[in-house]
ZAMARGU-4260 file (C-alpha; in steps of 0.2 Angstrom, whole numbers, plus 5000, padded with zeros to 4 digits):
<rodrens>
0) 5000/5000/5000 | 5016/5011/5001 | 5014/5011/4983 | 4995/5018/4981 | 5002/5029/4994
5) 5015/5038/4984 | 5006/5037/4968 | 4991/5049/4978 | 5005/5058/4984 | 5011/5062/4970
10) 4996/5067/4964 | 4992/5077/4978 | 5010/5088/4973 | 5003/5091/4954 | 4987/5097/4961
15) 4994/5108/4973 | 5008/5115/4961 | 4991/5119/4950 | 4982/5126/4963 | 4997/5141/4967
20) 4996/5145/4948 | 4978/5145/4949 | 4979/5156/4963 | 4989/5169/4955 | 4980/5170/4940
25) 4965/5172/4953 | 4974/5185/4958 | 4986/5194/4947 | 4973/5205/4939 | 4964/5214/4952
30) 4953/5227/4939 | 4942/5209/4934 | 4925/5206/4938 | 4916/5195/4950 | 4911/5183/4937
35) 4930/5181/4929 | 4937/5178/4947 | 4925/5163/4948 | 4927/5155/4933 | 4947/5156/4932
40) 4949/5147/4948 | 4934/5135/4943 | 4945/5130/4926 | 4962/5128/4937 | 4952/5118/4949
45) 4948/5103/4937 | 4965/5107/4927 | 4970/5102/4945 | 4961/5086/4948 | 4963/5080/4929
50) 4982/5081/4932 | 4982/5072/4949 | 4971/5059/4944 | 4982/5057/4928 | 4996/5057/4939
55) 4990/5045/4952 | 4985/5032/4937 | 5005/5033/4931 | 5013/5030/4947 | 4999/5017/4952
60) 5003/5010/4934 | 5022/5009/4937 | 5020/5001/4953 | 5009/4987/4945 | 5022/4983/4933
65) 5037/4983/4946 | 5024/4971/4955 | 5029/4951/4955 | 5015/4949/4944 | 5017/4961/4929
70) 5037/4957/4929 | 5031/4939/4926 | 5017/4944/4912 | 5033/4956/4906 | 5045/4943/4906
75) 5033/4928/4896 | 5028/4939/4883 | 5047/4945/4880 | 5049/4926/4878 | 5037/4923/4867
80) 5042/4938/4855 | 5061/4932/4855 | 5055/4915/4852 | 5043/4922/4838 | 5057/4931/4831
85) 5071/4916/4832 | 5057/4906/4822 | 5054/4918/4809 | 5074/4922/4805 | 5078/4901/4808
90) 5067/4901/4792 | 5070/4917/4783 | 5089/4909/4783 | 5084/4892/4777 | 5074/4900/4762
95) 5091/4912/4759 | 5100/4895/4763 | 5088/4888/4748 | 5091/4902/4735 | 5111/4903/4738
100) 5111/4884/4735 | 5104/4887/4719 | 5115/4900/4714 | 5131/4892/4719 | 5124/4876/4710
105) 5120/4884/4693 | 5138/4896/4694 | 5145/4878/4695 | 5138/4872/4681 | 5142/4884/4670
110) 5161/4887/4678 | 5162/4866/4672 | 5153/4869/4656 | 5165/4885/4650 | 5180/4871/4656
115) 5170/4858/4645 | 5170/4869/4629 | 5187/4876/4632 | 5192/4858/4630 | 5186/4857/4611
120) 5197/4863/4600 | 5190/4875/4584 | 5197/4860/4570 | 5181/4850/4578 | 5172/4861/4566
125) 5180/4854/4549 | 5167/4839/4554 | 5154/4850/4549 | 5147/4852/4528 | 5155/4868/4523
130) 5170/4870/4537 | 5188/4864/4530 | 5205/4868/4536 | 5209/4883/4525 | 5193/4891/4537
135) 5199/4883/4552 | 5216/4891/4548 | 5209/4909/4546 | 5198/4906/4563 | 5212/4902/4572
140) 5224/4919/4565 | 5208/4929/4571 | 5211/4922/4589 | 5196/4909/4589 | 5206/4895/4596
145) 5192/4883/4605 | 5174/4883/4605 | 5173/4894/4622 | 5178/4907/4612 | 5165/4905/4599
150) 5152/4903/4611 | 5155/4920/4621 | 5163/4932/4605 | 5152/4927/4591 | 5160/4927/4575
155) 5154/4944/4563 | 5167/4945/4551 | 5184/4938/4548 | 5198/4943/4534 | 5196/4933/4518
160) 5179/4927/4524 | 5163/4931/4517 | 5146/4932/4523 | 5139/4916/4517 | 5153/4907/4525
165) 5152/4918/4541 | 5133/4910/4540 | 5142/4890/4539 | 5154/4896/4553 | 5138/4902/4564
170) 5127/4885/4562 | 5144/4875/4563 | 5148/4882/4579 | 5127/4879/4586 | 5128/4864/4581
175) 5144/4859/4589 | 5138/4868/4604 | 5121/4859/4605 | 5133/4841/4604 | 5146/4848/4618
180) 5129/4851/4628 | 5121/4835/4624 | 5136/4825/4629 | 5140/4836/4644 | 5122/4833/4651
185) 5126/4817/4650 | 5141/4815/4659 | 5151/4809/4647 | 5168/4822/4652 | 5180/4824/4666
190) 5172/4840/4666 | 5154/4834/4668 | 5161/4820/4681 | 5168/4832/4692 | 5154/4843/4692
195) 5143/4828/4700 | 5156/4828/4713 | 5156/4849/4716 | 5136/4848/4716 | 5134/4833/4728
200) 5148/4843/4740 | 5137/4861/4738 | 5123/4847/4742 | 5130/4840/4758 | 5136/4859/4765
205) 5121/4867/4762 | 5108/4855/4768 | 5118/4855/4785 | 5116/4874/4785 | 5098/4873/4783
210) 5096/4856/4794 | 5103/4868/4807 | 5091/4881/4804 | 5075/4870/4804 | 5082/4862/4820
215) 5080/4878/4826 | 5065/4885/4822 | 5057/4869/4826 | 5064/4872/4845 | 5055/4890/4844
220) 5040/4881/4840 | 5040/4869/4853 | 5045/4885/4866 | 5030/4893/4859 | 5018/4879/4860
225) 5021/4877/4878 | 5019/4896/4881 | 5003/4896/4874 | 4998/4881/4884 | 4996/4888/4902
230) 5011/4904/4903 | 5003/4915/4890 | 4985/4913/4894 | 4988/4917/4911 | 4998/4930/4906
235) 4984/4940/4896 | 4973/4938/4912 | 4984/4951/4923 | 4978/4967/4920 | 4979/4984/4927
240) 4962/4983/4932 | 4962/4966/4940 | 4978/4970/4949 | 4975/4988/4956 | 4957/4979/4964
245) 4964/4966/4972 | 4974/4980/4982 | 4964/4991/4986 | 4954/4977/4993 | 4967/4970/5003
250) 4969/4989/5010 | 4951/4989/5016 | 4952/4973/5022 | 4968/4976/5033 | 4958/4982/5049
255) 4943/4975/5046 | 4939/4960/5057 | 4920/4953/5052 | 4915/4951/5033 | 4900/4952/5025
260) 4890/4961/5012 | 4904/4969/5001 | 4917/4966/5009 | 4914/4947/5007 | 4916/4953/4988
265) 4932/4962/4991 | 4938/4946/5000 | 4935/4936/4986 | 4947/4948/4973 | 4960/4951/4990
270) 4965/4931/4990 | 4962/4928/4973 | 4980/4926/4964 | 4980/4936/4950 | 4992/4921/4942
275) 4991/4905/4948 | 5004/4901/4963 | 5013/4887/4954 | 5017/4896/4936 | 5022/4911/4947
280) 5036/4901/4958 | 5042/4889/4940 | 5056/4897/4932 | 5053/4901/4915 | 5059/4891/4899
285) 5073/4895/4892 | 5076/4901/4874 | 5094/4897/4870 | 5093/4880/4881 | 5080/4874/4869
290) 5091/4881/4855 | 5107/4869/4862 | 5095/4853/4863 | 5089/4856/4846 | 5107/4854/4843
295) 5109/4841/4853 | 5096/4831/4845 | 5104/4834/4828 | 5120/4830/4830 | 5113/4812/4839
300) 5101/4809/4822
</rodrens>
């Protein structure tokens, strides 16, 4: 009750501090009427008990949450927003975990697929109608040496070459890329072969990355199913209201020996636990102890 007596203390100081301002402006101005001297002090007067009772709610409010009860309801909902919060990053990071995968995979593929073509040289094209050595010569002087080049600088126009055989060169060249394609897709290079053992290891890294972060979000799940099983329920019952009855009944009830009436009411809400006495007294769960068994739990799968 210390409490509900400083908060009306409190109070009690606003209003009077209002009170001496409303004085003077009572009476600073002696040439005003009868009628302005009543209705200046009238409007300071509930200036005065507006900002006391506002005064008195805050410091009542501040004692509730500094009471045992609102530092619990304080404490389980800050749990339950970390554990919201570790779920929701757990999975945002397996999704990113997901996308970098992807990207790492297909930069692989085409890093082996480049190695691949640089492999064949440009006199595979004199297997082609229209492609002999006298064109494979002049491709090679204009630097086309392997079909990597072709691939990434097509061919537009070459000394001693004209543009129908510029046209051969072009359908030579998709041709032989649509073969390199065919048989790197199939595996049949050292290229493709070590490829197959660079994706299975991109495989392995990343699905323990994201293994990891399921593990953990399924931890936050399992911290906020048990929340919500008793802790937060009981959590949303403790109220202001609720609270601030119970002690003002306990007050009244102090020196008062025989119940009945309304007071048997009071003494209903004074001995009424606003949280029941068991949560209260069990330490809460613990966040980064569910985390570690989620670990735990992996590593022993």
């Amino acid at each position: 009750m210390a409490l509900l007596a400083r908060g009306w203390r409190a109070g009690i100081g606003a209003a009077g501090a209002w009170a001496r301002v409303g004085v003077v402006l009572c009476c600073g101005n002696l040439g005003c009427t009868m009628g302005q001297s009543i209705i200046v002090p009238l409007i300071a007067l509930l200036g005065l008990l507006f900002l006391a009772a506002v005064a008195s709610g805050l410091a009542l409010y501040a004692a509730f949450r500094r009471s045992r009860e609102g530092r619990w309801q304080g404490a389980v909902f800050a749990l339950l927003a970390d554990a919201e919060k570790c779920r929701r990053d757990e999975r945002a990071k397996a999704a990113d975990l997901k996308h970098a995968h992807e990207a790492d995979s297909e930069r692989s593929r085409d890093a082996a697929f480049d190695a691949y073509l640089r492999s064949v040289a440009v006199e595979e094209l004199d297997a082609y109608p229209g492609i002999g050595p006298a064109t494979v010569e002049r491709l090679q002087a204009a630097g086309y040496t392997t079909l990597a080049i072709l691939h990434k600088t097509p061919v537009r126009s070459i000394t001693g070459i004209g543009p129908q055989r510029l046209a051969t060169i072009r359908a030579a060249v998709r041709a032989r890329l649509a073969d390199a394609r065919h048989a790197f897709d199939a595996g049949g290079c050292k290229q493709a072969t070590a490829l197959a053992q660079e994706l299975d290891q991109l495989a392995a890294k990343y699905g323990a990355l994201q293994s990891e972060c399921y593990a953990k979000a399924a931890a936050a799940d399992r911290l906020i199913s048990e929340l919500r099983g008793r802790a937060v329920p009981a959590a949303q019952r403790v109220t202001f209201g609720a609270w601030l009855l119970r002690t003002i009944a306990k007050r009244l009830l102090a020196s008062r020996q025989r119940r009945t009436g309304i007071w048997v009411w009071l003494a209903q809400h004074a001995d009424r636990p606003l949280v029941p006495p068991d949560l209260l007294s069990t330490a809460l769960p613990d966040l980064p102890t569910y985390l570690r068994d989620a670990q735990v739990r992996k590593s022993s799968a």
